[in-house]
RONUZA-283370 format. One record per residue: x, y, z of N, C-alpha, C, O in turn; residue in three letters. Coordinates in Angstrom, 3 decimals, m for minus. Last residue first. Layout:
N
(node (X Y Z) (X Y Z) (X Y Z) (X Y Z) ala)
...
***
This chain:
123
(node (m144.089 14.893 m87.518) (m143.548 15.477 m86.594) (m143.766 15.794 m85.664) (m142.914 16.379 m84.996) unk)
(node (m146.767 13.855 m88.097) (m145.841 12.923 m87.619) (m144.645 13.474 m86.873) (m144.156 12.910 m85.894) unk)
(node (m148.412 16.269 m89.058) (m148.919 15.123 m87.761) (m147.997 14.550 m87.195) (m147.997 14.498 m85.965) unk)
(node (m147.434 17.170 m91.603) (m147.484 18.189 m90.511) (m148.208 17.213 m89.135) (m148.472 17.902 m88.150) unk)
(node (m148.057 15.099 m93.256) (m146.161 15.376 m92.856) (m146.342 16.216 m91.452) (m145.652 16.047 m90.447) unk)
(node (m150.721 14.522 m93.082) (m149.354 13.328 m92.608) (m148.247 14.107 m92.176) (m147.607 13.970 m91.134) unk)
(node (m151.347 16.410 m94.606) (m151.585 16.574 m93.341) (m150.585 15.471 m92.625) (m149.811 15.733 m91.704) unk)
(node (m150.448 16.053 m97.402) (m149.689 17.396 m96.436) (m150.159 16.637 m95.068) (m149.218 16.227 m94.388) unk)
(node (m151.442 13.236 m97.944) (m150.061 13.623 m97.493) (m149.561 14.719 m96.992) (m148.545 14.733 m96.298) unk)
(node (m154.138 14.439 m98.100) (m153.675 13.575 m96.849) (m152.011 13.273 m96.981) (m151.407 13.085 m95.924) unk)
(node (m154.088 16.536 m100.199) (m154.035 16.498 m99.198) (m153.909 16.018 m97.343) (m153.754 16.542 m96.240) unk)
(node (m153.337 14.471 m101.897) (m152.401 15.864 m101.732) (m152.695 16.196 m100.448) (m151.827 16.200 m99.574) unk)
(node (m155.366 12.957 m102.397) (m154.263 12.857 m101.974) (m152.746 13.540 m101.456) (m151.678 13.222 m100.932) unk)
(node (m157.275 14.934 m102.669) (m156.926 14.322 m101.392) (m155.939 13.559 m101.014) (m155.551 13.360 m99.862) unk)
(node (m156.559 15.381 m105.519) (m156.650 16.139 m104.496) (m156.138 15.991 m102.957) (m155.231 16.504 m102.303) unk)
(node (m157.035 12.653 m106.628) (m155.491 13.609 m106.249) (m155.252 14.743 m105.274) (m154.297 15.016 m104.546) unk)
(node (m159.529 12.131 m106.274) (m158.994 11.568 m105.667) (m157.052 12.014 m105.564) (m156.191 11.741 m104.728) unk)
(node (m160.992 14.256 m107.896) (m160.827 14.282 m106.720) (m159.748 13.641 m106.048) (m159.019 14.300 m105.307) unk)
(node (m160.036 12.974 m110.406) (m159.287 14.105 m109.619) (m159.559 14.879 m108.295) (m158.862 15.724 m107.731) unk)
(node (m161.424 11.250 m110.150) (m160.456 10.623 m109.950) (m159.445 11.918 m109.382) (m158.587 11.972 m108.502) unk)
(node (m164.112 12.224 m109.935) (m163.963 11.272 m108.843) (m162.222 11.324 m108.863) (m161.644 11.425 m107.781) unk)
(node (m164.729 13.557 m112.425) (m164.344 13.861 m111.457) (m164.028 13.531 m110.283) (m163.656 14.395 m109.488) unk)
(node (m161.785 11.461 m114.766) (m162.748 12.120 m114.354) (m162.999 12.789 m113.133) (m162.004 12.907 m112.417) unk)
(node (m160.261 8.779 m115.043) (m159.950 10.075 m115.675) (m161.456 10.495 m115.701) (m162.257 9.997 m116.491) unk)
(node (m157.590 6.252 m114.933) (m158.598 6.695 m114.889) (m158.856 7.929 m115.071) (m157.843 8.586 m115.312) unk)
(node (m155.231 4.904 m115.433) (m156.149 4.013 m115.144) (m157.506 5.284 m115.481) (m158.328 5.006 m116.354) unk)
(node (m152.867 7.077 m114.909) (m152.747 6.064 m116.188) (m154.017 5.220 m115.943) (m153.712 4.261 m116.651) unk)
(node (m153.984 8.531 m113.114) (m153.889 9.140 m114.256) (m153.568 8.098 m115.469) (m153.904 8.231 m116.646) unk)
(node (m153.482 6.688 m110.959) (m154.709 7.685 m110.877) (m154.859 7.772 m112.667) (m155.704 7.164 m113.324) unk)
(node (m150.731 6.884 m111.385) (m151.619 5.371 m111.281) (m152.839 6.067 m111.556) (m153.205 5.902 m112.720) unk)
(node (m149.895 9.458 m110.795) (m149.314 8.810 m112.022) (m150.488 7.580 m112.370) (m151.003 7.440 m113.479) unk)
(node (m150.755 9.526 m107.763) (m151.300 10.692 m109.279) (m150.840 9.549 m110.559) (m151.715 8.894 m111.124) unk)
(node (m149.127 8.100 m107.071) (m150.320 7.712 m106.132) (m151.075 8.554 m107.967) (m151.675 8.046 m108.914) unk)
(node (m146.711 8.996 m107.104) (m146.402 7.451 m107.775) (m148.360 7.360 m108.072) (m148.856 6.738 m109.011) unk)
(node (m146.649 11.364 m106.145) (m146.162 11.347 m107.602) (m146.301 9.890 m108.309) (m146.124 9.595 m109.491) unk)
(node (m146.899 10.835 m103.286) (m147.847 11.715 m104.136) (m147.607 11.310 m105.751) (m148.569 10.959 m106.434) unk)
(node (m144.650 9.008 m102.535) (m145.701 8.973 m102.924) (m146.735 9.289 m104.054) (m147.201 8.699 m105.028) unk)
(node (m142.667 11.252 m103.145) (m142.527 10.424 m104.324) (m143.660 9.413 m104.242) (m143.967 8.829 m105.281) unk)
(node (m143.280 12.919 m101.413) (m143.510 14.247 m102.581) (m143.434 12.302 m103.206) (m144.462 12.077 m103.845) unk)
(node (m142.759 11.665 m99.079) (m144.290 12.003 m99.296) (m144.273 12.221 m100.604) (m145.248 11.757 m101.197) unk)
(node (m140.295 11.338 m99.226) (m140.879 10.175 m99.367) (m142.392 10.733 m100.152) (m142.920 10.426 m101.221) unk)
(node (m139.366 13.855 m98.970) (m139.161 13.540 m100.313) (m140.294 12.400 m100.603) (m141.000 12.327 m101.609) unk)
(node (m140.429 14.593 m96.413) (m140.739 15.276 m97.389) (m140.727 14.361 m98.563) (m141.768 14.054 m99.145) unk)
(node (m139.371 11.224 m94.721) (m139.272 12.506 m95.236) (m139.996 13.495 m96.083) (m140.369 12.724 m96.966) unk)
(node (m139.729 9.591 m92.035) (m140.679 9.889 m93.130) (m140.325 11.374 m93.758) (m140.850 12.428 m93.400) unk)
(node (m137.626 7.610 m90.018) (m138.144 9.146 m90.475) (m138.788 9.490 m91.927) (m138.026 9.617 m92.886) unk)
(node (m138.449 4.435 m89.460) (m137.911 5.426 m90.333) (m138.144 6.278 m90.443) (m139.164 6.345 m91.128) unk)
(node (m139.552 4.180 m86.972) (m138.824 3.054 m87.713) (m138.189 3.519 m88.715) (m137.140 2.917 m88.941) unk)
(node (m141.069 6.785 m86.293) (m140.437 5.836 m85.293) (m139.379 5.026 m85.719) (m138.332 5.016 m85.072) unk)
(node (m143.519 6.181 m88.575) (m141.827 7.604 m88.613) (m141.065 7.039 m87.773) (m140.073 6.590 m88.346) unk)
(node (m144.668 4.404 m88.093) (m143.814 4.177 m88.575) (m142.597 4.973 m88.300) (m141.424 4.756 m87.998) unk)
(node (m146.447 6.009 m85.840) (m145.550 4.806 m85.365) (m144.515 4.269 m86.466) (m143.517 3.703 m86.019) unk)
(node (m147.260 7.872 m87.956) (m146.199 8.255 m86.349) (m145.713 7.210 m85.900) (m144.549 7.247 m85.500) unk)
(node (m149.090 6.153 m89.327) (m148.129 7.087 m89.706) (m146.940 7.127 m89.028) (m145.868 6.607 m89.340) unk)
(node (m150.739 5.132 m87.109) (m149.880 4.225 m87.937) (m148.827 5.234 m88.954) (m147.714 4.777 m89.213) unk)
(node (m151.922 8.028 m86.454) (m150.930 7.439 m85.493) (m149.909 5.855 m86.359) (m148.710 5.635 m86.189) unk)
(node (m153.310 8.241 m89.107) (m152.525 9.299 m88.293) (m151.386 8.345 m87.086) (m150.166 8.211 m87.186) unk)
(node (m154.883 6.461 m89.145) (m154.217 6.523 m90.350) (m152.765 7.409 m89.687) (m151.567 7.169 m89.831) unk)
(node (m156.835 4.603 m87.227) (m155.674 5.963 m87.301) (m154.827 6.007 m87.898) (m153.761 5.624 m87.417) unk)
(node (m159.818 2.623 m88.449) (m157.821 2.610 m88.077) (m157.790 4.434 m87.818) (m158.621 5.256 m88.204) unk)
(node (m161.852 1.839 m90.113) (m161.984 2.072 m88.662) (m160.639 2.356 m87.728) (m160.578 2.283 m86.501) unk)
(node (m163.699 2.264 m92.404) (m162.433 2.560 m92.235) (m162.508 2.818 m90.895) (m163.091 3.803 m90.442) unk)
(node (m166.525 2.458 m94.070) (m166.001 1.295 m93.187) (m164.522 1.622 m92.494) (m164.337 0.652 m91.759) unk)
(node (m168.362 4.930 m94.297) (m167.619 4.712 m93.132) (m167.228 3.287 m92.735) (m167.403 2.821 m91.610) unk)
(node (m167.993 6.338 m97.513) (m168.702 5.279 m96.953) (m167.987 5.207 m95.091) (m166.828 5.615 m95.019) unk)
(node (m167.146 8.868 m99.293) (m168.080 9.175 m98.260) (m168.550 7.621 m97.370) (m169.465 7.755 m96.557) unk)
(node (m166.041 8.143 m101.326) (m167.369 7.923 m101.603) (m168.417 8.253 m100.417) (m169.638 8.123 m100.333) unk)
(node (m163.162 8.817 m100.978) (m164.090 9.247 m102.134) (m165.337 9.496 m101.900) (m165.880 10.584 m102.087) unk)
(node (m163.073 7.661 m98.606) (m162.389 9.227 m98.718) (m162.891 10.066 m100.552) (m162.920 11.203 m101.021) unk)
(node (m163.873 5.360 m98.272) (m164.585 6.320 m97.550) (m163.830 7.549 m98.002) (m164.272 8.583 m97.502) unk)
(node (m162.117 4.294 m100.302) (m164.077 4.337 m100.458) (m164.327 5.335 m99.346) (m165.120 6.229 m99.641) unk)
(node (m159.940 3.987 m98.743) (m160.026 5.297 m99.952) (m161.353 5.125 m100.759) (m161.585 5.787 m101.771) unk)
(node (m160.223 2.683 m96.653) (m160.304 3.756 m96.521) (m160.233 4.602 m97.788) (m160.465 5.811 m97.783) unk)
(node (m161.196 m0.028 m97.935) (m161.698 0.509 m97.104) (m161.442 2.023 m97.011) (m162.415 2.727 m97.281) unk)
(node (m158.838 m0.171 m99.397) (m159.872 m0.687 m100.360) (m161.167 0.242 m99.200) (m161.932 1.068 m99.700) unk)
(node (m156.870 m1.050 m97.329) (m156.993 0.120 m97.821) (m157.931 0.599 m98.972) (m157.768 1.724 m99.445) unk)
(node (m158.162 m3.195 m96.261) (m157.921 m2.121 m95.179) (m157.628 m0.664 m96.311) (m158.079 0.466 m96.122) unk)
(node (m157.723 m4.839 m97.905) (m159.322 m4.596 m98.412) (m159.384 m3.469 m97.341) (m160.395 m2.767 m97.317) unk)
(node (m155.060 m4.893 m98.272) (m155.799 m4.313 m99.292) (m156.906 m4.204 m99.004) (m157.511 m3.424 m99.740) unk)
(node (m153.925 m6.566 m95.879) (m153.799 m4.649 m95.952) (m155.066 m4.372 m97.053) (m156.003 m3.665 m96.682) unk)
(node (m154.236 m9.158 m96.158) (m154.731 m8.472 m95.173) (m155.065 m6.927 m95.206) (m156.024 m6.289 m94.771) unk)
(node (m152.504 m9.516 m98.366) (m153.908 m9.961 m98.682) (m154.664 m9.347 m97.543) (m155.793 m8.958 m97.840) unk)
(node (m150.461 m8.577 m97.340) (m150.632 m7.911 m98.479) (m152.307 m8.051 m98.451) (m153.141 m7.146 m98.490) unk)
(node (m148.736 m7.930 m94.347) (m149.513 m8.997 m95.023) (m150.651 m8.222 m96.132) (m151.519 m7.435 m95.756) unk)
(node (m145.907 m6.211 m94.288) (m146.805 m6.067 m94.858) (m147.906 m7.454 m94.964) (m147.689 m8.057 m96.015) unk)
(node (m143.620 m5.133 m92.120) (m143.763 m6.464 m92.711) (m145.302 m6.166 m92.974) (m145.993 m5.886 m91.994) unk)
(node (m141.881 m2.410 m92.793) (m142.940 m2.668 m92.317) (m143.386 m4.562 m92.997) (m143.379 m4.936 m94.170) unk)
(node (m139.300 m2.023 m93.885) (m139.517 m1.637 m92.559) (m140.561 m2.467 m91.923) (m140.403 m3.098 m90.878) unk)
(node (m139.345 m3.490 m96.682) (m138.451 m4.472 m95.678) (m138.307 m3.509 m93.825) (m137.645 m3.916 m92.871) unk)
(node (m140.958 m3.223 m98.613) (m140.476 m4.117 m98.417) (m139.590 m4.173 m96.615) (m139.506 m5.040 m95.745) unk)
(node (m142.655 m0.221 m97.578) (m142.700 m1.689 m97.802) (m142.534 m2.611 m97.545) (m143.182 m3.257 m96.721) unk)
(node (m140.185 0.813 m97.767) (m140.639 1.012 m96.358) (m141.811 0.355 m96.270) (m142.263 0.183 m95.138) unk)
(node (m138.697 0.224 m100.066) (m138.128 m0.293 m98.938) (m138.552 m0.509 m97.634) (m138.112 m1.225 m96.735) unk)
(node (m139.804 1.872 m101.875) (m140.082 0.399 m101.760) (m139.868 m0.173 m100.467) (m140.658 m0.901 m99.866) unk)
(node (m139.043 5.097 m102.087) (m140.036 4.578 m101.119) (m140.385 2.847 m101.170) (m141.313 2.513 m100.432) unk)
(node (m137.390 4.835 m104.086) (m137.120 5.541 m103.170) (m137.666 5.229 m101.644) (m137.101 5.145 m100.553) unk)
(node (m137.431 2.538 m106.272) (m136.419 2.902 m105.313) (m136.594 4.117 m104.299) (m135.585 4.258 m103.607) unk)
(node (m140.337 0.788 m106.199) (m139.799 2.270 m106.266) (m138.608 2.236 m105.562) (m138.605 1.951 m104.364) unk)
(node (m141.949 m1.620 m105.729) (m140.623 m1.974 m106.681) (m140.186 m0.273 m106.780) (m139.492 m0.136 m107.788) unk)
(node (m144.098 m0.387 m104.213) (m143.376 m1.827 m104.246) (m141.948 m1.604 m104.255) (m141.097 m1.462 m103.378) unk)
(node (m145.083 1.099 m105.923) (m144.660 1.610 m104.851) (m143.680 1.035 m103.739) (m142.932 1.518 m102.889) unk)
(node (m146.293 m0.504 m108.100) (m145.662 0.924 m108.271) (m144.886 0.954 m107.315) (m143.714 0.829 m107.670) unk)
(node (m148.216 m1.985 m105.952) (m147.402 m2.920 m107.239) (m146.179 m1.686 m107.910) (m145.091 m2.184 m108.196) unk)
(node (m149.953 m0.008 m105.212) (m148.936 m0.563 m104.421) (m147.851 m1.129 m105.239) (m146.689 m0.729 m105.164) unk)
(node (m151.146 1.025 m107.822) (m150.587 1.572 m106.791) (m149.245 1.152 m106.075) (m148.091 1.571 m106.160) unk)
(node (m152.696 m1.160 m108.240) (m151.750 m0.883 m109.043) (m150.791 m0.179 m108.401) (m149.643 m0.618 m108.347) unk)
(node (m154.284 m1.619 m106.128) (m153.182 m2.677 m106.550) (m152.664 m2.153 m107.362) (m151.606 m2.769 m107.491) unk)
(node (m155.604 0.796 m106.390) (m154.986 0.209 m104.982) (m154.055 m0.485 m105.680) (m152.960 0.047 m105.861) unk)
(node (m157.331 0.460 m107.910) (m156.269 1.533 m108.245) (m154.737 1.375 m107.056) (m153.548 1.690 m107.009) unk)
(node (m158.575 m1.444 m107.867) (m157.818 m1.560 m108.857) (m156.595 m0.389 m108.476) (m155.385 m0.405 m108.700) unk)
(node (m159.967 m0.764 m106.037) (m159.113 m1.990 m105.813) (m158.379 m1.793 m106.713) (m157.202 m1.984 m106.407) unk)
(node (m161.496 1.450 m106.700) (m160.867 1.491 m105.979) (m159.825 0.010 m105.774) (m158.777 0.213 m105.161) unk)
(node (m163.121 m0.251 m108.588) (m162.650 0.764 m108.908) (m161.117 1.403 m108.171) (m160.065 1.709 m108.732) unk)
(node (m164.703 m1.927 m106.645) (m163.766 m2.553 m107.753) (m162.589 m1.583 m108.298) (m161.419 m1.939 m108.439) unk)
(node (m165.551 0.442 m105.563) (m164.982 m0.424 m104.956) (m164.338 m1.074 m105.638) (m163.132 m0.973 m105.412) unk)
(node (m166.063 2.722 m108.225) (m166.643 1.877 m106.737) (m165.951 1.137 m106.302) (m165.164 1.078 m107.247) unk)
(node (m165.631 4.957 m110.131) (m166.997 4.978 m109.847) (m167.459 3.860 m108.358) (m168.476 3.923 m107.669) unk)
(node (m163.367 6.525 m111.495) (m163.451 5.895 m110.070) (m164.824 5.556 m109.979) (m165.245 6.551 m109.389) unk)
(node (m164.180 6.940 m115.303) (m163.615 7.361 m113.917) (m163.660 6.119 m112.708) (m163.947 4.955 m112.990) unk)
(node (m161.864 5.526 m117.724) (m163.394 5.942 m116.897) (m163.202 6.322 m116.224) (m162.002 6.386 m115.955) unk)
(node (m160.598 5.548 m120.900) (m160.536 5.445 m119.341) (m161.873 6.087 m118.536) (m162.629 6.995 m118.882) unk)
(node (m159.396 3.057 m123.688) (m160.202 4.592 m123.098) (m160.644 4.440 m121.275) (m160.912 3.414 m120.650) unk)
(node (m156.453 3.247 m124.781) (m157.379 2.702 m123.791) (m158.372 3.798 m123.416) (m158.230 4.950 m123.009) unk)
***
């Protein structure tokens, strides 16, 4: 398959749904998903379709506290290191099987880096 980079919104959806669809069905992290957080799916995606356009592309539709919906989960389940590290690892993998350029490795980056900052917020 030859792969492109992140270039827009479609772009971003895709990576989104694959993502989640990964993250879903993960034994480590599915659960906080499936069965902490009652998810309306069709509701969340264009919320997160929203914030990872603004974290690429610079756009400002993202209007939430990524930070405090964090902290209110930890509340329901302590958010461990591991969770984050099997994020990160599910979030890169999708990245890397779909796409491939500088947008996309941007987009690991930050993902790296909005999971460090998560872990060091929620505590």
């Amino acid at each position: 398959m030859n792969k492109k980079d992140v270039e827009n919104r479609e772009d971003v959806a895709l990576l989104i749904q694959a993502f989640y669809e990964k993250a879903r069905q993960d034994e480590q992290i599915g659960f906080i998903f499936n069965d902490v957080v009652s998810i309306d799916w069709e509701a969340h995606f264009p919320i997160m379709y929203d914030f990872w356009e603004g974290v690429l592309f610079n756009k400002h539709n993202y209007k939430r506290n990524p930070i405090k919906i964090h902290q209110d989960l930890n509340l329901k389940v302590p958010l461990t290191k591991a969770h984050f590290d099997r994020w990160l690892a599910l979030f890169t993998e999708t990245i890397d099987t779909l796409f491939e350029g500088p947008t996309a490795e941007i987009a690991k980056t930050r993902a790296l880096s909005i999971a460090t900052l998560m872990q060091i917020k929620i505590k």
